[in-house]
C-alpha positions in Angstrom: 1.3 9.9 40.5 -1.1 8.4 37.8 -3.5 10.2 36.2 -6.5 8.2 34.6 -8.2 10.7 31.4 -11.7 9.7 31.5 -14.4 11.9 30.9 -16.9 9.2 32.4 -15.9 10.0 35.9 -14.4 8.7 38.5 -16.7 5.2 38.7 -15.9 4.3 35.2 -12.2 4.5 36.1 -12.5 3.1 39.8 -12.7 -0.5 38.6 -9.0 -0.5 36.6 -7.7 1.7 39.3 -8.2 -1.0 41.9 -7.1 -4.0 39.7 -4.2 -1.8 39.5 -3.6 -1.7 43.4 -1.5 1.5 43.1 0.6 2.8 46.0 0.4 6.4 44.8 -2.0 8.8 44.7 -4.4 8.2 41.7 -6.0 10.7 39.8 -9.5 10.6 37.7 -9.5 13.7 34.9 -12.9 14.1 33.7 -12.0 17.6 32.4 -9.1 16.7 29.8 -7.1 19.3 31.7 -4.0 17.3 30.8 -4.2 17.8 26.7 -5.5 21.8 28.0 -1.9 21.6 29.8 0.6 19.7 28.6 -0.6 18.6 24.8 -1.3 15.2 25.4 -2.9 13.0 22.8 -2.7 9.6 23.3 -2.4 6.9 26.6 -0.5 6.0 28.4 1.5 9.1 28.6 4.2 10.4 30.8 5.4 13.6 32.3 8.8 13.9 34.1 8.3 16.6 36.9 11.3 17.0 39.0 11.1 18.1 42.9 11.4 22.1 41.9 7.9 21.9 39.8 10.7 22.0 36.1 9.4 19.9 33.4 12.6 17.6 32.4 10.8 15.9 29.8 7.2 16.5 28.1 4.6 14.0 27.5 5.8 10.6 25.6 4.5 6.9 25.7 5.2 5.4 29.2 5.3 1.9 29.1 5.3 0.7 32.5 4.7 -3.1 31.5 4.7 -5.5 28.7 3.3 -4.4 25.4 0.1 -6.4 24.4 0.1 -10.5 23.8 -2.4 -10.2 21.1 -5.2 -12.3 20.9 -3.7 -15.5 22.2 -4.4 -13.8 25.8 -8.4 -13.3 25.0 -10.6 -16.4 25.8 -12.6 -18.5 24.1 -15.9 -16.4 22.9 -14.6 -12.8 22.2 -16.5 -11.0 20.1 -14.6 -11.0 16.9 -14.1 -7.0 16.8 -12.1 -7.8 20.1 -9.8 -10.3 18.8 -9.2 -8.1 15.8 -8.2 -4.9 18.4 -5.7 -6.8 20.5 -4.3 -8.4 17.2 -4.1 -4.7 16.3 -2.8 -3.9 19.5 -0.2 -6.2 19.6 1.2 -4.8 16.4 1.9 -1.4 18.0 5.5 -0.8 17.9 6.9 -0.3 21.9 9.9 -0.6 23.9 8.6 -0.7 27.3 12.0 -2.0 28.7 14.0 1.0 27.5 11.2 3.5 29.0 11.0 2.0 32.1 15.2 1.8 32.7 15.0 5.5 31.3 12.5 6.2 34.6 14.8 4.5 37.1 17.8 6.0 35.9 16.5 9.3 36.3 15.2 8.2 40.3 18.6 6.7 40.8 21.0 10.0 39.3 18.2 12.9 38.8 19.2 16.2 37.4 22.5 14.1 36.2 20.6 11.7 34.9 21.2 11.5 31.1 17.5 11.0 30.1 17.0 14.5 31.7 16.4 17.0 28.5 17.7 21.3 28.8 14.8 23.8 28.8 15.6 24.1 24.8 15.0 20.2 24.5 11.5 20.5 26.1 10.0 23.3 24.3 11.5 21.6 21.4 9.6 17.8 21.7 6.3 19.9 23.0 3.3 19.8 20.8 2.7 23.4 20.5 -0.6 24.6 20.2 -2.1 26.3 17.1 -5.0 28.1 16.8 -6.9 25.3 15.4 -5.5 23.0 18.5 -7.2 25.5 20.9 -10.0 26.0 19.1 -10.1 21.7 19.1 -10.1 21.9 23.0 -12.6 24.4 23.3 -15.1 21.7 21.2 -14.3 18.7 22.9 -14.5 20.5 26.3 -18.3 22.1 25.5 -18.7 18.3 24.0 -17.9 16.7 27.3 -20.3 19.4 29.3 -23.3 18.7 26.8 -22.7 14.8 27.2 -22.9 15.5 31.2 -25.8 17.5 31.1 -27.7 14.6 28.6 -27.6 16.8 25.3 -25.8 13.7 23.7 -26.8 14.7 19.9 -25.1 18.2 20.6 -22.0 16.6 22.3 -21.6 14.7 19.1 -21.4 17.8 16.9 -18.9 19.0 19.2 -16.8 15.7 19.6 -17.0 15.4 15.6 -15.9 19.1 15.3 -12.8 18.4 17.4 -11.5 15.6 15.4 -11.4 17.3 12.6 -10.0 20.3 14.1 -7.1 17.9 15.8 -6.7 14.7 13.9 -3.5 13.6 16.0 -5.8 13.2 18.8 -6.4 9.8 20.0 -7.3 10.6 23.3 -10.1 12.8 21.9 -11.1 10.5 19.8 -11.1 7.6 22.6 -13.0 9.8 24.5 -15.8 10.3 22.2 -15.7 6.5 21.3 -16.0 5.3 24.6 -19.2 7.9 25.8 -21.2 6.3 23.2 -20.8 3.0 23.2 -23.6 0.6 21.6 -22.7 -2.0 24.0 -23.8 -2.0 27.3 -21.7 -2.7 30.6 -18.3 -1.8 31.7 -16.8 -3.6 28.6 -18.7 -1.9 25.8 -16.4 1.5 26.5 -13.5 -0.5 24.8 -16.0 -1.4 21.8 -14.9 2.5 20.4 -17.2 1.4 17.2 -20.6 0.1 15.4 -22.0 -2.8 15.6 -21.5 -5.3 12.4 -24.8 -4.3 10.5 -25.3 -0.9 12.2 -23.0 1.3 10.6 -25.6 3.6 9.9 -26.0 3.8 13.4 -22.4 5.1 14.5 -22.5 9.2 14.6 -18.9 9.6 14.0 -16.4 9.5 11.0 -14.0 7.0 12.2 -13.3 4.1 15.0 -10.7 2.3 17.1 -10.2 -0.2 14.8 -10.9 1.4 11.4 -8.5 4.0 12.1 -5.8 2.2 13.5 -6.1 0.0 10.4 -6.5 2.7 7.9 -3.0 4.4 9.3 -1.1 0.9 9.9 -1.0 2.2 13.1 2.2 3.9 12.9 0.9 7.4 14.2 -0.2 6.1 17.3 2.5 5.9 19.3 5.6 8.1 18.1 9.1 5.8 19.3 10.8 6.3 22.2 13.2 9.0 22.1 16.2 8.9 24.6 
């Protein structure tokens, strides 16, 4: 199954879900009750779950398609901020073909198949949880109930208080990103920043782009490990 992390809700999701045309069941988490679970941090993500419930290997990139073209793929009029994120984008270092063959080798041989990890080897890649992690969680989840209810200037205290708690957290800082966007429509969630000449405007320390930049982008996605 897919799981789509989107504190939003289900309608802010429904529109890639259906592009998508899955044939599996497809979940919306408004609750972040992956991360609370299984430590996720970033998207896409996978989980390998065999048929008795065992975790055979914890969350990691998933790249079920071609990383990004970059912005030769954007037509003509983009806003400029979105030409610079897909040239960022593009830049992220993926193997999509080796994760994918690692997938079907496991449907085709399971328990045998070599990309299945021990019990030790789990535990071992798992992003354990410190106190500082958990206190993170409990933030960005009292964040995501005050942006519900409408308390957005609290939720913002909260989402700020959770980045700096757990700075390895893309998806919380996505999340936040996305909530308060200062464009309007479907498209403005993947904005994730100001607005050329309002910076003074944008509540939190950091965005998309200026973070990715700032770390070269090489803690986003940590390599595929076979």
């Amino acid at each position: 199954m897919t799981v789509c992390v989107d504190a939003a809700g289900p309608d802010a999701a429904r529109p890639y879900v259906d592009a998508a045309r899955p044939e599996h069941p497809t979940l919306v988490d408004v609750g972040n009750h992956l991360d609370e679970a299984f430590g996720i941090v970033n998207v896409p993500n996978g989980v390998w779950i065999d048929e008795a419930g065992t975790i055979v290997r914890p969350p990691e990139p998933a790249w079920p398609a071609p990383r990004p073209a970059g912005s030769r793929s954007l037509p003509d009029g983009t806003p400029e901020r979105f030409v610079r994120m897909a040239e960022a984008a593009s830049r992220i270092e993926a193997d999509p073909e080796a994760y994918v063959n690692a997938v079907r080798d496991w449907a085709a041989n399971g328990r045998e198949s070599r990309f299945v990890l021990s019990p030790q080897e789990v535990v071992a890649r798992s992003r354990p949880r410190s106190a500082a992690h958990a206190e993170a969680a409990a933030h960005f989840a009292l964040a995501e109930h005050l942006h519900r209810a409408g308390e957005e200037e609290a939720a913002v205290a909260h989402f700020r208080e959770a980045h700096r708690l757990d700075p390895d957290s893309w998806l919380y800082r996505r999340q936040a990103w996305s909530l308060i966007s200062p464009i309007p429509g479907p498209v403005g969630r993947l904005w994730q920043g100001p607005v050329d000449g309002h910076e003074d405007d944008w509540p939190y320390e950091g965005d998309w782009l200026a973070d990715f930049e700032r770390d070269g982008g090489q803690r986003y996605y940590p390599p595929f490990r076979p």
